[in-house]
C-alpha positions in Angstrom: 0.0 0.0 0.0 2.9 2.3 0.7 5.1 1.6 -2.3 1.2 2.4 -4.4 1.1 6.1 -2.5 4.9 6.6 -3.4 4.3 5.7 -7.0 0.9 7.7 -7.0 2.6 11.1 -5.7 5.1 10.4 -8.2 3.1 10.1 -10.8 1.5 13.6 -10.1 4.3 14.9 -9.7 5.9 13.6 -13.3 1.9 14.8 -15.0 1.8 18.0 -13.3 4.2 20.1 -15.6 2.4 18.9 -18.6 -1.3 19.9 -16.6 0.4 23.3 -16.0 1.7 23.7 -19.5 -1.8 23.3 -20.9 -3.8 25.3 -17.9 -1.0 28.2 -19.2 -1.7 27.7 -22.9 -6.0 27.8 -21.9 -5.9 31.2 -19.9 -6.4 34.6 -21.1 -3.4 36.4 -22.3 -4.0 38.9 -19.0 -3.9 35.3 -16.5 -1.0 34.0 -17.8 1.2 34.8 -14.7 -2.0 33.7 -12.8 -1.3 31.0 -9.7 -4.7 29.5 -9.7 -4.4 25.9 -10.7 -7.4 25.9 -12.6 -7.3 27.5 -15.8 -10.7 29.8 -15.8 -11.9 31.5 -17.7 -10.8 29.6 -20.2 -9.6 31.0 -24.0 -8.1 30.2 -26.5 -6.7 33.8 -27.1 -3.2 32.3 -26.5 -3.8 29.8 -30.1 -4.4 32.0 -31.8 -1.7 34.6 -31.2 0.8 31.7 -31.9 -0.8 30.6 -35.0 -0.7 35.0 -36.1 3.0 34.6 -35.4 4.4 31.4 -37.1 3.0 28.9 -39.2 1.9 26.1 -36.7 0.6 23.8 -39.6 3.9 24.2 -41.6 6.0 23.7 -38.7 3.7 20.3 -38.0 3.9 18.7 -40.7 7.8 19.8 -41.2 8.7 18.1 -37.9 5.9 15.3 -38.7 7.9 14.7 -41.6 11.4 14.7 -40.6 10.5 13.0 -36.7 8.6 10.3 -39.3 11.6 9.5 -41.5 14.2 9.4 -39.2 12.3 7.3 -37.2 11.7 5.0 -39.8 15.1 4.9 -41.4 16.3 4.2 -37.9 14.2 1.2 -37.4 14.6 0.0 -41.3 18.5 0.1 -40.5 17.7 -1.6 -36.9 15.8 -4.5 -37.9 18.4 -5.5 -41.1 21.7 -5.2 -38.7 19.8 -6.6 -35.7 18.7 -9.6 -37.8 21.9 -10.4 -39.1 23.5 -10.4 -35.9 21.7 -12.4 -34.4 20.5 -14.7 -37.3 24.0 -15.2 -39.1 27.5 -16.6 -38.2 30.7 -14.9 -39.7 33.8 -14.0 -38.8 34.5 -11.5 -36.1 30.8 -10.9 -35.7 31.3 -10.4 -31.9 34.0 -7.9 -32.3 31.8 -6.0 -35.1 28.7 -6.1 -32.9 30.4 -4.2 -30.2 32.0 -1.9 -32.2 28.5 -0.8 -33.6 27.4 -0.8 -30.3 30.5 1.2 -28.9 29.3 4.2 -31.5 26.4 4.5 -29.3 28.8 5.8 -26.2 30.5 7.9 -29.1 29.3 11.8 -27.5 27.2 14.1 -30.0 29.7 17.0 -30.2 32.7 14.5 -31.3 30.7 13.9 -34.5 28.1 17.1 -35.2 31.7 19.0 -36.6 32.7 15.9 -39.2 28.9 15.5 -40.5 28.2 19.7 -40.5 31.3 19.8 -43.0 29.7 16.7 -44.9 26.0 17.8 -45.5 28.0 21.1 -46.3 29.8 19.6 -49.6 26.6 17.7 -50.5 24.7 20.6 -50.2 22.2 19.5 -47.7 22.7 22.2 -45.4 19.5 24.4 -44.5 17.2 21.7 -46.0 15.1 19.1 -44.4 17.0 15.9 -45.7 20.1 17.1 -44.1 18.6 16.8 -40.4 17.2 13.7 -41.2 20.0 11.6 -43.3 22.6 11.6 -40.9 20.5 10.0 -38.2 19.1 7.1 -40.1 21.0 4.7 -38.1 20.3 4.4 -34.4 22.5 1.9 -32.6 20.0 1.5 -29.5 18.1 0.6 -32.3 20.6 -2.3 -33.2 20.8 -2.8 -29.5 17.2 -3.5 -28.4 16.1 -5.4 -31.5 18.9 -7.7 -31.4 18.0 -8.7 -27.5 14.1 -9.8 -28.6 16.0 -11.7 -32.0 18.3 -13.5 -29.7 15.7 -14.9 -27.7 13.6 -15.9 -31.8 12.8 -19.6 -31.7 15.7 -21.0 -34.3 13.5 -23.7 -35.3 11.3 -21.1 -37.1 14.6 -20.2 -39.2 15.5 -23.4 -40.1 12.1 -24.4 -40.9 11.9 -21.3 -43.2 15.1 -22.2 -44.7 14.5 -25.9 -45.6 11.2 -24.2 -47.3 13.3 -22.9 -49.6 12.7 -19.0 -48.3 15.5 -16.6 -48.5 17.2 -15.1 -45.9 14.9 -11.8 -47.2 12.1 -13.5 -47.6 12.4 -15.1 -43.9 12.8 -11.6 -42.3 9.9 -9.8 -43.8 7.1 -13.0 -43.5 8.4 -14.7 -40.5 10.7 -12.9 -38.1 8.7 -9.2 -38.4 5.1 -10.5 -37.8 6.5 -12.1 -34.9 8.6 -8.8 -33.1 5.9 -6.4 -34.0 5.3 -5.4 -30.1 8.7 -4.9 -29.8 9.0 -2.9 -33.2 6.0 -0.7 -32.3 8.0 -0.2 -28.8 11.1 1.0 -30.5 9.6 3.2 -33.1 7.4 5.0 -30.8 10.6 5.8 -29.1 12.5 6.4 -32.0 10.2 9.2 -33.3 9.6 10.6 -30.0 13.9 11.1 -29.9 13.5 12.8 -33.2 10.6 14.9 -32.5 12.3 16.5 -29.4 15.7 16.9 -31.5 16.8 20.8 -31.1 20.5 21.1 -31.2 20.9 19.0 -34.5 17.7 20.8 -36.5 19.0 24.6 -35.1 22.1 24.0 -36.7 21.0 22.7 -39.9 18.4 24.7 -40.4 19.7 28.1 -39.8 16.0 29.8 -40.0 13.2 29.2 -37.4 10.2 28.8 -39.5 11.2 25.0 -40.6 10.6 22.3 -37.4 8.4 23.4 -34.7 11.6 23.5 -31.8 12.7 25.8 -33.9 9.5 27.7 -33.8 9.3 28.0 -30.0 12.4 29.8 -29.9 10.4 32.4 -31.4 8.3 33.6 -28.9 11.8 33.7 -26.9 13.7 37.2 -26.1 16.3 38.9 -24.6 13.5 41.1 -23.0 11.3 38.4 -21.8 9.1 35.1 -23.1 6.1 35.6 -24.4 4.6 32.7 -22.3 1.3 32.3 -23.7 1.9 31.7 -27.3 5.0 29.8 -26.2 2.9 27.4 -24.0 0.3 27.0 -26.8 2.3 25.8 -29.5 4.4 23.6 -27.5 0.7 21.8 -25.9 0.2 21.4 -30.0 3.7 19.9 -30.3 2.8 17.5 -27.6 -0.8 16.2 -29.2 0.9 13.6 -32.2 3.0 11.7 -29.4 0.2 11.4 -27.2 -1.8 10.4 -30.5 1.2 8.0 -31.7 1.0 6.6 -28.4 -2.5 5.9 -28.5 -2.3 4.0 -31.7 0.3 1.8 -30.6 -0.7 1.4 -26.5 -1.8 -2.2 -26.8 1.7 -2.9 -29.1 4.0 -1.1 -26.2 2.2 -2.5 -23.3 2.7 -6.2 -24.4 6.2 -5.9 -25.4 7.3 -4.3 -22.4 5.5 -6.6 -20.3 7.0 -9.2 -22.4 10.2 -7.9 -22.4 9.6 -7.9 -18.2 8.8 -11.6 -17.9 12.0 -12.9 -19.9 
């Protein structure tokens, strides 16, 4: 009973900032620096100033865009090196597993120099595909797909080989339908990573009109934040991972509790 009244203060405690972020965005522009928890009268005044000031659909669907195909490209790259990890033998293959996996401890400022002065001789720079391409390979990625493969019954494998399927074939009709909690896990995590990218995107993009943390900054000063905008477009920025998360609940909940009883 005690450890459920630890985890319940907790949890009100970890929900609270996001309450107070949206009772923030729902006042009128004249309560903003109000104390009163409840947000009342409530308006939408604070919307709508944002959306005067930037583009909040643009900046949507820009960050829906580049969170989407990093997130993807990360788990395409994840399943194909994960897979051959743990379905193939060759030589060296522990050594080359935790090499790819020592890139992970690899720190972001060693590596944002080297791949600034690449996407700047490809041309990339200030555009959309350069803040996504040199993220398409995540080795947590690698890491946590390869832990549910290991545990794959290889009787399924050989049975799909003496069938005649390729090693292709066996990945996309056997092993996939099979991980698909544990895929829907790892995107879900993947795109939320990429959604709440800023350092990466602000120096790529060089303007703030293009991803929506980018946009934020916007209603940012030297002479003060303007707090209500600021508060409503990041409760928008919020609403597709709460959607995303709602769409793959059931997915997430069963591989984690999976994952738990191993």
């Amino acid at each position: 009973m005690r450890g459920h009244a630890v985890l319940a203060v907790l949890g009100v405690l970890c929900v609270f900032p996001i309450y107070w972020l949206y009772a923030t965005a729902l006042r009128r522009p004249e309560d903003v620096y109000s104390q009163n928890p409840l947000p009342w009268p409530m308006s939408l005044l604070n919307v709508v100033d944002a959306a005067a000031k930037v583009d909040v659909v643009g900046l949507m669907v820009n960050t829906t865009a580049v969170a989407l195909l990093t997130a993807l490209g990360q788990l395409l790259t994840a399943l194909l090196a994960a897979y051959a990890f743990a379905a193939w033998r060759f030589p060296f293959q522990r050594l080359l597993y935790l090499a790819f996996i020592g890139t992970w401890l690899v720190p972001f400022q060693v590596t944002m120099l080297p791949n600034y002065s690449l996407l700047l001789q490809l041309g990339l720079l200030n555009t959309l595909a350069g803040v996504v391409v040199p993220n398409l390979c995540s080795a947590l990625g690698v890491l946590l797909l390869r832990q549910h493969l290991d545990s794959f019954p290889k009787e399924l494998l050989e049975a799909s080989a003496m069938d005649g399927r390729s090693s292709w074939t066996t990945l996309w009709t056997v092993v996939v339908p099979n991980v698909r909690p544990a895929l829907a896990a790892l995107s879900i995590l993947l795109f939320i990573n990429a959604w709440n990218e800023y350092f990466w995107p602000a120096m790529v993009l060089q303007r703030s009109n293009a991803v929506i943390q980018l946009g934020l900054r916007s209603f940012m000063g030297t002479e003060g934040n303007d707090w209500g905008p600021l508060m409503a477009l990041a409760g928008l920025a919020c609403l597709p991972i709460f959607a995303l998360y709602l769409v793959l609940q059931r997915h997430i909940v069963h591989a984690f509790v999976r994952s738990g009883l191993k």
